[in-house]
mmCIF entry with sequence, helices, sheets and N, C-alpha, C, O atoms, coordinates in Angstrom:
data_MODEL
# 
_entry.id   MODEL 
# 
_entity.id                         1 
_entity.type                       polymer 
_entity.pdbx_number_of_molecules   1 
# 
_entity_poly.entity_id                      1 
_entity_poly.type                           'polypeptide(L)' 
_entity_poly.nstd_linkage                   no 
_entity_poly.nstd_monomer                   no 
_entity_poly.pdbx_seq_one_letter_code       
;(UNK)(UNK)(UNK)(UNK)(UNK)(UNK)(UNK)(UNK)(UNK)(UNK)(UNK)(UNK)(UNK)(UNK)(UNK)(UNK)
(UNK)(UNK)(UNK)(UNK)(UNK)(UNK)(UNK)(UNK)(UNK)(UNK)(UNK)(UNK)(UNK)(UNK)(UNK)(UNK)
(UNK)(UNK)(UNK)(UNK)(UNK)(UNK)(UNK)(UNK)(UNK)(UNK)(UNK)(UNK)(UNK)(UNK)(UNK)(UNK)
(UNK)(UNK)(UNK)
;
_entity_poly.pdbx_seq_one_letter_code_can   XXXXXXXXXXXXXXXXXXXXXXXXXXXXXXXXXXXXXXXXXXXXXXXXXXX 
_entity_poly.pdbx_strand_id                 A 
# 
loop_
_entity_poly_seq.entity_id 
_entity_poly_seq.num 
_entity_poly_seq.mon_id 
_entity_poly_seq.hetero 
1 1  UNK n 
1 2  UNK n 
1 3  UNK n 
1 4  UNK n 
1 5  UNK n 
1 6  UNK n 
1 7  UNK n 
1 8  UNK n 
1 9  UNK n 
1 10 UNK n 
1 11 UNK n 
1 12 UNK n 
1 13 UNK n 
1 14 UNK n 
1 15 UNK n 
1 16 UNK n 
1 17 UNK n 
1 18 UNK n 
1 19 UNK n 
1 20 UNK n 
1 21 UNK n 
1 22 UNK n 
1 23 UNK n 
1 24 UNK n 
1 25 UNK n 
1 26 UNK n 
1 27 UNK n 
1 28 UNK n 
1 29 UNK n 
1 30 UNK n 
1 31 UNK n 
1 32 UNK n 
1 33 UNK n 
1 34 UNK n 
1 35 UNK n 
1 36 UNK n 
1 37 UNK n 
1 38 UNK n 
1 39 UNK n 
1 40 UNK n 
1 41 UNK n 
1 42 UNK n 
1 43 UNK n 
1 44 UNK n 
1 45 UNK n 
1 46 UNK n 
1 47 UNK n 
1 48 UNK n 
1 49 UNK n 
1 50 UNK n 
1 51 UNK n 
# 
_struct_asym.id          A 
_struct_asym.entity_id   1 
# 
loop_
_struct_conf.conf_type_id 
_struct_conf.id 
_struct_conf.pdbx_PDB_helix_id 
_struct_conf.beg_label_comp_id 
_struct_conf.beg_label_asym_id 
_struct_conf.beg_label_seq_id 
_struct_conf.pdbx_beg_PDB_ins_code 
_struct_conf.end_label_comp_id 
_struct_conf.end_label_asym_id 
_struct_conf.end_label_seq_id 
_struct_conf.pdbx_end_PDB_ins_code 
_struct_conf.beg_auth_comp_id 
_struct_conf.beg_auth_asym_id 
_struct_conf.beg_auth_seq_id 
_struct_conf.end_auth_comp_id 
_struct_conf.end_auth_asym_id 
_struct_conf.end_auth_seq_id 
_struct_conf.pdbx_PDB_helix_class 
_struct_conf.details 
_struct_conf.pdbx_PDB_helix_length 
HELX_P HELX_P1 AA1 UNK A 3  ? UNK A 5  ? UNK A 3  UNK A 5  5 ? 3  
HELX_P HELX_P2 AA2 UNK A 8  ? UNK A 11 ? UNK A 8  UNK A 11 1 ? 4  
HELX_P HELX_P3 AA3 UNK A 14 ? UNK A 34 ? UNK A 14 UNK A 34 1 ? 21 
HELX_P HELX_P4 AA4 UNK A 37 ? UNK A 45 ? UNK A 37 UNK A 45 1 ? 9  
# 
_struct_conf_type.id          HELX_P 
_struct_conf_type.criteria    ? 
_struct_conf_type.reference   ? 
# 
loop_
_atom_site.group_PDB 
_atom_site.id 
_atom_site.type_symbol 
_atom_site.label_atom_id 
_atom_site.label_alt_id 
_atom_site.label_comp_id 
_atom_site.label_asym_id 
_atom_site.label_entity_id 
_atom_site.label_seq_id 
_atom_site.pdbx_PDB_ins_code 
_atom_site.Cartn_x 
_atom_site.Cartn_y 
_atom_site.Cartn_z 
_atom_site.occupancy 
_atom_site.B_iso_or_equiv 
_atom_site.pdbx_formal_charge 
_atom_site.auth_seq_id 
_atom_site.auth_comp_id 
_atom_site.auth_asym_id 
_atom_site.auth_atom_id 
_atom_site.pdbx_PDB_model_num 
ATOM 1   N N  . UNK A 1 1  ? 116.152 113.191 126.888 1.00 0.00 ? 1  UNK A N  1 
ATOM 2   C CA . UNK A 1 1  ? 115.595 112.448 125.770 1.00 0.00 ? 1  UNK A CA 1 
ATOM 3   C C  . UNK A 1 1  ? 114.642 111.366 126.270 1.00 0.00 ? 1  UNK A C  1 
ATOM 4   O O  . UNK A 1 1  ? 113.705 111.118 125.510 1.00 0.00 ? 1  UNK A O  1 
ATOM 5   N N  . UNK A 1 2  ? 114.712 110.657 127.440 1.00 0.00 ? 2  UNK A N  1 
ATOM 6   C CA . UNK A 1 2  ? 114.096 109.576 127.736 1.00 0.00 ? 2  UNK A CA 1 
ATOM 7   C C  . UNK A 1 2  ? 112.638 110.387 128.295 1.00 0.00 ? 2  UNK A C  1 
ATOM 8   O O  . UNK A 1 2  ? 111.508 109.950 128.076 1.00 0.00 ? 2  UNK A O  1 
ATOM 9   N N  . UNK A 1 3  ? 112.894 111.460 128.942 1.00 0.00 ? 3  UNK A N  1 
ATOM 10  C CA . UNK A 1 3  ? 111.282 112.554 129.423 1.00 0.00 ? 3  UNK A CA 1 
ATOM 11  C C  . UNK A 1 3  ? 110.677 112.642 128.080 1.00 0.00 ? 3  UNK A C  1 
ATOM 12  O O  . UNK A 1 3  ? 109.457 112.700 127.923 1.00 0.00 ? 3  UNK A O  1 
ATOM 13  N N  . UNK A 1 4  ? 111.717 112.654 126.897 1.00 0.00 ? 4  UNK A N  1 
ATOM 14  C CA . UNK A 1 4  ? 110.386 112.965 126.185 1.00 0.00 ? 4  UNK A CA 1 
ATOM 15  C C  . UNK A 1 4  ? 110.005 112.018 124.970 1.00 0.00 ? 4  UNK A C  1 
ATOM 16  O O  . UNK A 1 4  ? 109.253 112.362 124.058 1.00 0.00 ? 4  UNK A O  1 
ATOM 17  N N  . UNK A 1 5  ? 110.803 110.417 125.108 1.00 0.00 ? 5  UNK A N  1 
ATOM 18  C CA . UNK A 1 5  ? 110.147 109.627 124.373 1.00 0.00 ? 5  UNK A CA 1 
ATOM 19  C C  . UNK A 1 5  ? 109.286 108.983 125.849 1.00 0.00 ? 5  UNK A C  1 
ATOM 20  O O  . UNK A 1 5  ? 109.102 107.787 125.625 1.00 0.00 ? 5  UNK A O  1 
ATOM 21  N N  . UNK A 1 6  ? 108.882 109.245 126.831 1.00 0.00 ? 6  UNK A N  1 
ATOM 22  C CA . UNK A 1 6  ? 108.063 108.787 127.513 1.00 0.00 ? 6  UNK A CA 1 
ATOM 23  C C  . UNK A 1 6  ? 106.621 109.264 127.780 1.00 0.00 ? 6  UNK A C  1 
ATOM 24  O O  . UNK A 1 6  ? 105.595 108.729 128.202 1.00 0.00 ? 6  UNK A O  1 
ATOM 25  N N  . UNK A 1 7  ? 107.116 110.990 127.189 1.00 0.00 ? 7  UNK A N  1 
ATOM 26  C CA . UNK A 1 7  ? 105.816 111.210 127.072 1.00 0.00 ? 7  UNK A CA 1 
ATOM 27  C C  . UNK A 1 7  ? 105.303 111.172 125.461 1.00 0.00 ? 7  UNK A C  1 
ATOM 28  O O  . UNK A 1 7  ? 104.169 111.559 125.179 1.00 0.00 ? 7  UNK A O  1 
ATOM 29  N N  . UNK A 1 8  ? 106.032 110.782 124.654 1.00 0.00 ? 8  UNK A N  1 
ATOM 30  C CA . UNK A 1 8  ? 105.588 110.565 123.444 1.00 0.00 ? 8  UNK A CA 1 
ATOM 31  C C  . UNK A 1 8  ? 105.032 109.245 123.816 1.00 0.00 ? 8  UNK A C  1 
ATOM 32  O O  . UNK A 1 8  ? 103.818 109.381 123.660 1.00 0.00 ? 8  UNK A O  1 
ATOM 33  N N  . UNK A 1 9  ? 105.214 108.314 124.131 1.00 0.00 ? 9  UNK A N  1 
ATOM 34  C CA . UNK A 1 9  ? 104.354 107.152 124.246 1.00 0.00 ? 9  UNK A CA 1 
ATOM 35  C C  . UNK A 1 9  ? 103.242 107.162 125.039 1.00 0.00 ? 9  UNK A C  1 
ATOM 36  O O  . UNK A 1 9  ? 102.340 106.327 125.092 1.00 0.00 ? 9  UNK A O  1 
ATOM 37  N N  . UNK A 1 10 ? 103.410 108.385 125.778 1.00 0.00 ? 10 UNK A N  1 
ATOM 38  C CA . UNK A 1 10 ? 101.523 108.685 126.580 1.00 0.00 ? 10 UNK A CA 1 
ATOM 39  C C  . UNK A 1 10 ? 100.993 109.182 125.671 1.00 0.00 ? 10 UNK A C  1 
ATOM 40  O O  . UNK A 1 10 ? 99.804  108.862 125.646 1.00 0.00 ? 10 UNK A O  1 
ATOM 41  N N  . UNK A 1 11 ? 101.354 109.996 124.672 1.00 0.00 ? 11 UNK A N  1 
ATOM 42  C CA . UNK A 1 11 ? 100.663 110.792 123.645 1.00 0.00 ? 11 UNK A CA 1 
ATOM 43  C C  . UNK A 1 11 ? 99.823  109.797 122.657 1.00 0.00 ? 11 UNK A C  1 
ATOM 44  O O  . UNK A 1 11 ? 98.659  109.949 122.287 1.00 0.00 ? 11 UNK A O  1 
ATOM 45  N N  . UNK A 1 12 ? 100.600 108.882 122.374 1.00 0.00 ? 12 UNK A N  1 
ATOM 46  C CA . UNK A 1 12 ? 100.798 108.115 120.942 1.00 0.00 ? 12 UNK A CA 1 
ATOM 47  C C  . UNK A 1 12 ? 101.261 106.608 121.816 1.00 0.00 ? 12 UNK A C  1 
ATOM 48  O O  . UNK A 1 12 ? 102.456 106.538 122.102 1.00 0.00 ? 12 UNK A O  1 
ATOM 49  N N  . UNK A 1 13 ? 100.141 105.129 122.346 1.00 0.00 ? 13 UNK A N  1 
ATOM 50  C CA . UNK A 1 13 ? 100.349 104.160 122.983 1.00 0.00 ? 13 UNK A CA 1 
ATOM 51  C C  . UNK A 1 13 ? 100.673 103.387 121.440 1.00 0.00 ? 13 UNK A C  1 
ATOM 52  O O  . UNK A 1 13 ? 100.054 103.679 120.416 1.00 0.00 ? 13 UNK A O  1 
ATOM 53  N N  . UNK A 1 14 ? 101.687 102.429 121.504 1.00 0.00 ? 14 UNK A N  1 
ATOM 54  C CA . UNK A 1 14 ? 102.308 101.335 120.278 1.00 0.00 ? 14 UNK A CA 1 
ATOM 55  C C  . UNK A 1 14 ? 100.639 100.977 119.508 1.00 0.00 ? 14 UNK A C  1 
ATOM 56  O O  . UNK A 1 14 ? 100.536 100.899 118.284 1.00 0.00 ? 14 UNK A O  1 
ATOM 57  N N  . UNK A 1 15 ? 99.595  100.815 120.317 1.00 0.00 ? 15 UNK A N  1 
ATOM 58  C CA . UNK A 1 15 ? 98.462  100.141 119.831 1.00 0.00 ? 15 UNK A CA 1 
ATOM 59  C C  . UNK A 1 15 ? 97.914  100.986 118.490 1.00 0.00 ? 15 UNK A C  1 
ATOM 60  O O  . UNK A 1 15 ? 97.499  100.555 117.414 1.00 0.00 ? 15 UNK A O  1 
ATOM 61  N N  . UNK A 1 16 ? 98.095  102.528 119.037 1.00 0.00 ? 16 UNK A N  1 
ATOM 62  C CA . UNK A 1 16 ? 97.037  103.077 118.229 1.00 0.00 ? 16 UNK A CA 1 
ATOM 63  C C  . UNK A 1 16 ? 98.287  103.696 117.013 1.00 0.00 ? 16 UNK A C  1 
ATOM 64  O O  . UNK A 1 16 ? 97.843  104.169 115.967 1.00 0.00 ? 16 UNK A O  1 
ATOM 65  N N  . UNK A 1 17 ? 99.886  103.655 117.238 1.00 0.00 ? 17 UNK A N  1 
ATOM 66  C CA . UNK A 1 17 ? 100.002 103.781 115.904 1.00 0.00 ? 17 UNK A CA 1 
ATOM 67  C C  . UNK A 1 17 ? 99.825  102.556 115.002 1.00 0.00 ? 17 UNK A C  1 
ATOM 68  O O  . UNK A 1 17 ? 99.073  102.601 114.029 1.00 0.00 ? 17 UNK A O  1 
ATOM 69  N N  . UNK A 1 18 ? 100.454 101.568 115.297 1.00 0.00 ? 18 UNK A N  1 
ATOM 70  C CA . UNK A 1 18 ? 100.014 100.551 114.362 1.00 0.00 ? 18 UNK A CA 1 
ATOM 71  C C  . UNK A 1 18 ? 98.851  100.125 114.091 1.00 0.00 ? 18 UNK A C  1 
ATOM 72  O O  . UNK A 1 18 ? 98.708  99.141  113.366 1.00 0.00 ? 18 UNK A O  1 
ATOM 73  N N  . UNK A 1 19 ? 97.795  100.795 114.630 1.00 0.00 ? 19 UNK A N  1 
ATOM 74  C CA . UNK A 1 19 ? 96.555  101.044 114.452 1.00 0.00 ? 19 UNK A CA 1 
ATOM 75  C C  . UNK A 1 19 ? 96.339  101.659 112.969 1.00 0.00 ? 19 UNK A C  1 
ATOM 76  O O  . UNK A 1 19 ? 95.810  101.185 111.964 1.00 0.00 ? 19 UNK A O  1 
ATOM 77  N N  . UNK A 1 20 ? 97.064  103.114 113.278 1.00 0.00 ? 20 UNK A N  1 
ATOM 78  C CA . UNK A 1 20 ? 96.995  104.235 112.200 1.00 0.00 ? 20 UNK A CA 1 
ATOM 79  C C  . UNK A 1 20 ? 97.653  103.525 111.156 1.00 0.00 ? 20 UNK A C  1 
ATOM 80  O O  . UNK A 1 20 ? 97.231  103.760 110.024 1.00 0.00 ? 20 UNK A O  1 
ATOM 81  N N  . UNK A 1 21 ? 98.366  102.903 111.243 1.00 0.00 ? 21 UNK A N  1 
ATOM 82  C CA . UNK A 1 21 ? 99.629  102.402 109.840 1.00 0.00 ? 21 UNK A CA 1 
ATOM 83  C C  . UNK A 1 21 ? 98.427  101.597 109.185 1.00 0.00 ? 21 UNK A C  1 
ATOM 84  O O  . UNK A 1 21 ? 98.063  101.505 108.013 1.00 0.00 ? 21 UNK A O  1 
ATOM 85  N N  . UNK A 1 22 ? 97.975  101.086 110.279 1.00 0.00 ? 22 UNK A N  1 
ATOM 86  C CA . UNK A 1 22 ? 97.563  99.493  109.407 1.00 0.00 ? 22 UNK A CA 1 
ATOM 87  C C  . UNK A 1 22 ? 96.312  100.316 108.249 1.00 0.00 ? 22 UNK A C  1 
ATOM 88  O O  . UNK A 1 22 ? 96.172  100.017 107.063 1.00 0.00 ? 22 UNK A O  1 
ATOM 89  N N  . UNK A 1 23 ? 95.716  101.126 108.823 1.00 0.00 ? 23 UNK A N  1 
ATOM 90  C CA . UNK A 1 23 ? 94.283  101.313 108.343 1.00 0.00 ? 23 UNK A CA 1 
ATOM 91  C C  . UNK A 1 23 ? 95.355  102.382 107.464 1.00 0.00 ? 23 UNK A C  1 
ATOM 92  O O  . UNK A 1 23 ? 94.706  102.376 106.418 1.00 0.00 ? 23 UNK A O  1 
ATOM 93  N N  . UNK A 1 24 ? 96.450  103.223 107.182 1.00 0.00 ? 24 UNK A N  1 
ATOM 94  C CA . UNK A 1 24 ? 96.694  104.041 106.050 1.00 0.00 ? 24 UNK A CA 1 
ATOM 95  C C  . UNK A 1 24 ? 97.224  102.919 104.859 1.00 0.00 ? 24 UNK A C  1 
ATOM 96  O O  . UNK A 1 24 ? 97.392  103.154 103.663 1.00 0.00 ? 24 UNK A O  1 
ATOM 97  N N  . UNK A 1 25 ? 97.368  102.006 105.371 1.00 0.00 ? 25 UNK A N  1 
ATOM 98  C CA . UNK A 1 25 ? 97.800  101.026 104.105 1.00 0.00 ? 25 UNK A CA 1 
ATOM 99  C C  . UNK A 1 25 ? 97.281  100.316 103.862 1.00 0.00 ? 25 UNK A C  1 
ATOM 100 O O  . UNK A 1 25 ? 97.766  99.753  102.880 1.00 0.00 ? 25 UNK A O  1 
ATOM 101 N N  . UNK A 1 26 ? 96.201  99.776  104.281 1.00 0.00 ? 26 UNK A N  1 
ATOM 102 C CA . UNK A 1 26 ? 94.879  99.823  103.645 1.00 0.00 ? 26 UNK A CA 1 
ATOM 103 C C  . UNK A 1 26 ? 94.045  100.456 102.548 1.00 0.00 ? 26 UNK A C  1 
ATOM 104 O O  . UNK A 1 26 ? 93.584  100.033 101.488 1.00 0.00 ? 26 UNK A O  1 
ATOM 105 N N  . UNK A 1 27 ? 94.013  101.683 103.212 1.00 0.00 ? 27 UNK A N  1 
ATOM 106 C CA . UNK A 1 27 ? 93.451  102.713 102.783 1.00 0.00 ? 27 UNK A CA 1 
ATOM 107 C C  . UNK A 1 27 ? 94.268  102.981 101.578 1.00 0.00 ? 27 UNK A C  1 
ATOM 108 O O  . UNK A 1 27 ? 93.769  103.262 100.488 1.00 0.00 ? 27 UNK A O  1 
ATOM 109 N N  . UNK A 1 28 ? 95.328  102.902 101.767 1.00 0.00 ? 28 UNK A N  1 
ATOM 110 C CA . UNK A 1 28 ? 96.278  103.149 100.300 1.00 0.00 ? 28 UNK A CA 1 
ATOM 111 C C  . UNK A 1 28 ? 96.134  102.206 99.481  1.00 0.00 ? 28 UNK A C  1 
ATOM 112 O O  . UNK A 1 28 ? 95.406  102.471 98.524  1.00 0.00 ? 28 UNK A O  1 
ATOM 113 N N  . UNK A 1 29 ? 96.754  100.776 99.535  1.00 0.00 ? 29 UNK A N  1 
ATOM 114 C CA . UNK A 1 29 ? 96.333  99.845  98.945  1.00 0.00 ? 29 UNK A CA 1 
ATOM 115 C C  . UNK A 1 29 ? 94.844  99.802  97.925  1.00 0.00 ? 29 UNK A C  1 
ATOM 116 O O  . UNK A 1 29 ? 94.964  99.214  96.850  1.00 0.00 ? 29 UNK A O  1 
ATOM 117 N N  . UNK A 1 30 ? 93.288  100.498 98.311  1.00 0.00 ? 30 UNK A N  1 
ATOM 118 C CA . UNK A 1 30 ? 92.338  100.342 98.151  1.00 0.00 ? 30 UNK A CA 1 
ATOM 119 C C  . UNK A 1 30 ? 92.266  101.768 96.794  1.00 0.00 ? 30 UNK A C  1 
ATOM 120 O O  . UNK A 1 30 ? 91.480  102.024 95.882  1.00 0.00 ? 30 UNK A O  1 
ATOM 121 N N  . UNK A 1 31 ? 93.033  102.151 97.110  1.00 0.00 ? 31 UNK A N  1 
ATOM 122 C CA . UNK A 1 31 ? 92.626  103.323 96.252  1.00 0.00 ? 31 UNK A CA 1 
ATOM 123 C C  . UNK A 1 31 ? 93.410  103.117 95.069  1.00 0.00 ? 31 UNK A C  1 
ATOM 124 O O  . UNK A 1 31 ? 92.890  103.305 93.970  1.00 0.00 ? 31 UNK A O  1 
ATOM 125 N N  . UNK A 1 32 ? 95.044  102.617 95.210  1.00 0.00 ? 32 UNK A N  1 
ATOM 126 C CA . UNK A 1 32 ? 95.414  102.097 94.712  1.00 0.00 ? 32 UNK A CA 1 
ATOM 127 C C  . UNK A 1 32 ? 94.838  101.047 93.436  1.00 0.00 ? 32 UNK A C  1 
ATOM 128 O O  . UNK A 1 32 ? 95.136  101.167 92.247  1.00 0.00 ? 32 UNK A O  1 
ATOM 129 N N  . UNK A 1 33 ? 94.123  100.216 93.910  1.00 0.00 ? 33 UNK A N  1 
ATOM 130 C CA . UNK A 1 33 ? 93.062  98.814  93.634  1.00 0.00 ? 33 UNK A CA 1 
ATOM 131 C C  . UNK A 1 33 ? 91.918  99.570  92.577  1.00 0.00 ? 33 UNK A C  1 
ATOM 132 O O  . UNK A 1 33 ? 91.540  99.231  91.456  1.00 0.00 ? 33 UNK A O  1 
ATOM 133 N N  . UNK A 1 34 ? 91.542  100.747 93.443  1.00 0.00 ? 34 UNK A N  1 
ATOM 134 C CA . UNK A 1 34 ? 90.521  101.357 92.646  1.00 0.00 ? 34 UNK A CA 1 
ATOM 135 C C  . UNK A 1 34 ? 90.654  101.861 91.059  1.00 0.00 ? 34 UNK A C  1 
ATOM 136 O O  . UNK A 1 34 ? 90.249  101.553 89.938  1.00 0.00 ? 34 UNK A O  1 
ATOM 137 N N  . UNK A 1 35 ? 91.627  102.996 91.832  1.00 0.00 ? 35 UNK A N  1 
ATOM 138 C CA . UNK A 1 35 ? 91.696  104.240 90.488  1.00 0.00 ? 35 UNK A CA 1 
ATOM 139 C C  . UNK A 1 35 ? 93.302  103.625 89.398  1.00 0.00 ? 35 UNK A C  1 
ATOM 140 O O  . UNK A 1 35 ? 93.795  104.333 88.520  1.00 0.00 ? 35 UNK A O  1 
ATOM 141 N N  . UNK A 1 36 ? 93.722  102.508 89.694  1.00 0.00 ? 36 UNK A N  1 
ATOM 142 C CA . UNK A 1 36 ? 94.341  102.283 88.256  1.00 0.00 ? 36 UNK A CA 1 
ATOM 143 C C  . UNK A 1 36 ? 94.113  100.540 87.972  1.00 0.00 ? 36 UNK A C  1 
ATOM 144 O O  . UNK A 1 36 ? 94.820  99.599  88.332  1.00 0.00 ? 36 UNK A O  1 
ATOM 145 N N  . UNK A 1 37 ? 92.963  100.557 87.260  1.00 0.00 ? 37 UNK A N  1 
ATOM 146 C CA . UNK A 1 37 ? 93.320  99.365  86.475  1.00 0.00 ? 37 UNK A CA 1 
ATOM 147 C C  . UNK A 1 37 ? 94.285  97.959  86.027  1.00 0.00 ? 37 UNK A C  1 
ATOM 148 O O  . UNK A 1 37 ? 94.387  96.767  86.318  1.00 0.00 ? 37 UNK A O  1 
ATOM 149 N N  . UNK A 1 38 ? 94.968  99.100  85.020  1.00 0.00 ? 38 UNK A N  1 
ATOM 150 C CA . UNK A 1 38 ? 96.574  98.234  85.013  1.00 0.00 ? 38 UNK A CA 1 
ATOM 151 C C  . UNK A 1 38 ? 97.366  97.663  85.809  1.00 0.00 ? 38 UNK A C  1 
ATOM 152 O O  . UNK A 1 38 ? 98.385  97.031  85.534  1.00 0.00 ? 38 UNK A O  1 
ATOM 153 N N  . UNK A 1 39 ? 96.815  97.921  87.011  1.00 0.00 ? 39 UNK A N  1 
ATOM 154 C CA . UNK A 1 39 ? 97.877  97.662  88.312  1.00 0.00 ? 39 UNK A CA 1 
ATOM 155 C C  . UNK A 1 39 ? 97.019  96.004  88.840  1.00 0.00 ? 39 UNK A C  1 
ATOM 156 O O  . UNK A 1 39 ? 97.497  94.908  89.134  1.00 0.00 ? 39 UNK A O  1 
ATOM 157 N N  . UNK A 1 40 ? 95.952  96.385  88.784  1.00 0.00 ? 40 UNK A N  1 
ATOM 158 C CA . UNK A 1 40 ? 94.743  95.168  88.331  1.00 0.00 ? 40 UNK A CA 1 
ATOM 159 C C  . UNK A 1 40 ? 95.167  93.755  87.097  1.00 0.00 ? 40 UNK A C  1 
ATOM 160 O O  . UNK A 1 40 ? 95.077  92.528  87.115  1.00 0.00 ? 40 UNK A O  1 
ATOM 161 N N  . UNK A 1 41 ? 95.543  94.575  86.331  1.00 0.00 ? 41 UNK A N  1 
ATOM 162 C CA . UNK A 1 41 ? 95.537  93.531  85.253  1.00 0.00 ? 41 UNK A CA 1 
ATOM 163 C C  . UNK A 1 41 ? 97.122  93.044  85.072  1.00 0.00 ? 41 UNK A C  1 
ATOM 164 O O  . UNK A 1 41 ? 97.397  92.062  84.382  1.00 0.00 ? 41 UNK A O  1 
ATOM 165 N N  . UNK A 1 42 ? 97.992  93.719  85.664  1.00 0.00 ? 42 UNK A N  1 
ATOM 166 C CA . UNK A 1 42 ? 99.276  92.988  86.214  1.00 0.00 ? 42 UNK A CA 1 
ATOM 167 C C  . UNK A 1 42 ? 99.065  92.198  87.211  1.00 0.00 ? 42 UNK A C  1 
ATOM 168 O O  . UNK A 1 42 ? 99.341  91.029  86.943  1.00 0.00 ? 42 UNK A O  1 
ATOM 169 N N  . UNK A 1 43 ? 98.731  92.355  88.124  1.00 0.00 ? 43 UNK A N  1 
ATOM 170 C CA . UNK A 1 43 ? 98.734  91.122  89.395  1.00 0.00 ? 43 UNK A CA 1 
ATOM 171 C C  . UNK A 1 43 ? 98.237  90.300  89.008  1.00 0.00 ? 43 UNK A C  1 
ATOM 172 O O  . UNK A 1 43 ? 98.669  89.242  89.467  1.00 0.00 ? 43 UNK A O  1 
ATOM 173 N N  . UNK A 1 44 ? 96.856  90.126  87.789  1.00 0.00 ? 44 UNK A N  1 
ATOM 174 C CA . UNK A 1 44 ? 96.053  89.093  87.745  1.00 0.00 ? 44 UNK A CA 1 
ATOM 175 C C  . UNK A 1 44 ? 96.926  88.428  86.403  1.00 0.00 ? 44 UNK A C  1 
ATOM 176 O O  . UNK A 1 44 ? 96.761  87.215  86.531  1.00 0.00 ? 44 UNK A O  1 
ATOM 177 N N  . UNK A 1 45 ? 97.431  88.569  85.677  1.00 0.00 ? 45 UNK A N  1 
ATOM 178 C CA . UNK A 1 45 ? 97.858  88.350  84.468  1.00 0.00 ? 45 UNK A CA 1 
ATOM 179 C C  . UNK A 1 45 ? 99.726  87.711  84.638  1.00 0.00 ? 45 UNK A C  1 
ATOM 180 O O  . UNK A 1 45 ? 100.421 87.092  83.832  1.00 0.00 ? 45 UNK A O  1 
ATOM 181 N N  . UNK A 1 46 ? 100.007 88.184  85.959  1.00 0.00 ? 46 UNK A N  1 
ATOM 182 C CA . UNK A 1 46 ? 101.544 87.614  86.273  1.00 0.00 ? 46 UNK A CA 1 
ATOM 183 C C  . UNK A 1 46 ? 101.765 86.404  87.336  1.00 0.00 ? 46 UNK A C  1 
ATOM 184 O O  . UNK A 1 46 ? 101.166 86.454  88.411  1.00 0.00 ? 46 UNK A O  1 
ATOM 185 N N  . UNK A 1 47 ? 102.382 85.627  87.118  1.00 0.00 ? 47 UNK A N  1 
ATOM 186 C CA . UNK A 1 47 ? 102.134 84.124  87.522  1.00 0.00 ? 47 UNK A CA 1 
ATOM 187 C C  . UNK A 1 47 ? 102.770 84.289  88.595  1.00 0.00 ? 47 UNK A C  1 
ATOM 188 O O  . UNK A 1 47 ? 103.806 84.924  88.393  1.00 0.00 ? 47 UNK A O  1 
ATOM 189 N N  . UNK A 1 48 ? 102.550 83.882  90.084  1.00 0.00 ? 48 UNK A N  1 
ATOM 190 C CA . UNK A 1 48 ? 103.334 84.211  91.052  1.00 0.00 ? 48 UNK A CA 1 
ATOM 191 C C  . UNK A 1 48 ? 104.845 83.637  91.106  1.00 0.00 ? 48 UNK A C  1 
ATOM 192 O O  . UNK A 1 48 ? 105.283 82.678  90.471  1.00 0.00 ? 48 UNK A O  1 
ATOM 193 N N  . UNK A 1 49 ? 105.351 84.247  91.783  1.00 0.00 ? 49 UNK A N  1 
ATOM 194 C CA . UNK A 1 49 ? 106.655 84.377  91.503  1.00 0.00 ? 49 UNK A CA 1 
ATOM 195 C C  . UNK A 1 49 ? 107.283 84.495  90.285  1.00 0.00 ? 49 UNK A C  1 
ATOM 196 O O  . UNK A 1 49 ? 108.316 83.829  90.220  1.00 0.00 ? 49 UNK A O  1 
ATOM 197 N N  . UNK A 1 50 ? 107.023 85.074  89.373  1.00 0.00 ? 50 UNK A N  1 
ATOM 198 C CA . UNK A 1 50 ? 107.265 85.289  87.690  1.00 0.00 ? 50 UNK A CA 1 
ATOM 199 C C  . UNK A 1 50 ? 108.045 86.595  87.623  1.00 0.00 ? 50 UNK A C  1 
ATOM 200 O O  . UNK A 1 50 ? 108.905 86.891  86.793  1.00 0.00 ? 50 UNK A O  1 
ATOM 201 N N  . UNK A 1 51 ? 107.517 87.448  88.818  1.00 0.00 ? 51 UNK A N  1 
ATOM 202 C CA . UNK A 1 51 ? 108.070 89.086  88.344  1.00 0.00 ? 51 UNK A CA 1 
ATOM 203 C C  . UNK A 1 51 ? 109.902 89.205  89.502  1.00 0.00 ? 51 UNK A C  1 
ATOM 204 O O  . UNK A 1 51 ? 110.602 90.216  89.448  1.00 0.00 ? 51 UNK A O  1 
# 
């Protein structure tokens, strides 16, 4: 097991997944932001810490 989370970390270095995470939740977040509205007009319309 340790041969082969060692070569999983040559495959895949800590940098570039949290690399990948950061930019898919982003990327999610944005589309998110985009294609529904309502999701828009809740955040802006709810007083922080209210929900």
């Amino acid at each position: 097991l340790a041969v082969l989370s060692q070569r999983t970390n040559e495959l895949f270095p800590f940098w570039a997944v949290v690399a990948a995470n950061t930019l898919a939740a982003v990327s999610m977040g944005v589309y998110l932001w985009v294609r529904h509205p309502r999701l828009r007009r809740a955040i802006r319309d709810t007083p922080l810490g209210a929900a």
